[in-house]
N, C-alpha and C positions, 0 to 999 in steps of 0.2 A: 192869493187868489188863483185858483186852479183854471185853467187854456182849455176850453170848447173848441172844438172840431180840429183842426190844427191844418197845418202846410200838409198838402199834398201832392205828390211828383217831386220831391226834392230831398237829395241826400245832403248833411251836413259830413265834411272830412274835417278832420285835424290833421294840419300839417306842421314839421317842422324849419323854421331858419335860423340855421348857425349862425356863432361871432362873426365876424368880419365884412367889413366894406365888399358888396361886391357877391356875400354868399349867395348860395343858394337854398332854396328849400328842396326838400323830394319832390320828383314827379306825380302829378295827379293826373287822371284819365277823367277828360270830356264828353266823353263818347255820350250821345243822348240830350246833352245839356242844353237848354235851349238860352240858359244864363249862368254867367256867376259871378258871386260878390264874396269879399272877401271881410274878414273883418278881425281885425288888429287889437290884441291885448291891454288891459291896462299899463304894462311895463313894458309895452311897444316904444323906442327910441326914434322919433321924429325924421322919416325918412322918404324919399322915393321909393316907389317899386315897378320894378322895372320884371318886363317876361319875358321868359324863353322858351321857347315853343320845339319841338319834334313830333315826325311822324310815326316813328318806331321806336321810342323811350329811349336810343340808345345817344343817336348824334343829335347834339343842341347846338341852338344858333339864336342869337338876340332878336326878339321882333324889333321891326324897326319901323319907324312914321318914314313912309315913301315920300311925303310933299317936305316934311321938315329935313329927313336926311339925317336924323339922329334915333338914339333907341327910345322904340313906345316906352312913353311912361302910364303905367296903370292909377295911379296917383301921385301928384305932385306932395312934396310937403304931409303925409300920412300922417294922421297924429296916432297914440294912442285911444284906445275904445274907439274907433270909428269903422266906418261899413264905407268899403268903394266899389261900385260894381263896375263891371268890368265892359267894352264895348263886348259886342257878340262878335266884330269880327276875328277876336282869339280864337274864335270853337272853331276856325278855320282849319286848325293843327287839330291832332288828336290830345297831345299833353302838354302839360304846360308845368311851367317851374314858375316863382316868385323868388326876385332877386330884390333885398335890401342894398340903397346905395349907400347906405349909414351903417358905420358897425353897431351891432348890437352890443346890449353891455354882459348879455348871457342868451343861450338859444333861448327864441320865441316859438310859441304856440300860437299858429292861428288857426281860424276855422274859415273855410270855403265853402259855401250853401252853393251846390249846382241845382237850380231847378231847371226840370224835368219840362 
């Protein structure tokens, strides 16, 4: 079945996350975003994801929940094939990383829809 009209204002990226507990993905750029969601592979390995935010892609530093006092988690418990969107207070930073607290069993592919 062929998609009429489609999403408009919004890029999908693919991004990558290496093996281990704790990786990182590349930095992706916010700028514009008014959301994003993220959305996790079939052979995604049941994890948190946790961000890390910068203003200048270069120095990273964990977002952190101020009232809890531990690192934001952007999804508890991620499963495979699933969509988590993301609060808007991230687009606070200009970019942002996705950290798995699970090691992968091989780098993941995911996709990040920022709409516009």
């Amino acid at each position: 079945m062929a998609l009429t009209g489609g999403l408009k204002g919004a890029d999908v990226l693919t991004i990558t996350v290496p093996t281990g507990a704790g990786a990182a993905s590349q930095p992706f750029d916010t700028e514009g975003a008014a959301s994003v969601q993220v959305i996790t592979p079939s052979d995604w390995v049941t994890s948190n994801i946790e961000i890390q935010v910068s203003a200048d892609a270069i120095t990273w530093v964990p977002l952190v929940d101020a009232a809890a006092g531990t690192a934001f988690v952007a999804g508890t418990s991620v499963d495979a094939s699933q969509a988590v969107t993301l609060p808007t207070a991230v687009l606070a930073a200009r970019y942002l990383k996705l950290v798995s607290t699970t090691s992968q069993t091989a780098t993941k592919t995911l996709k990040v829809i920022l709409k516009n």
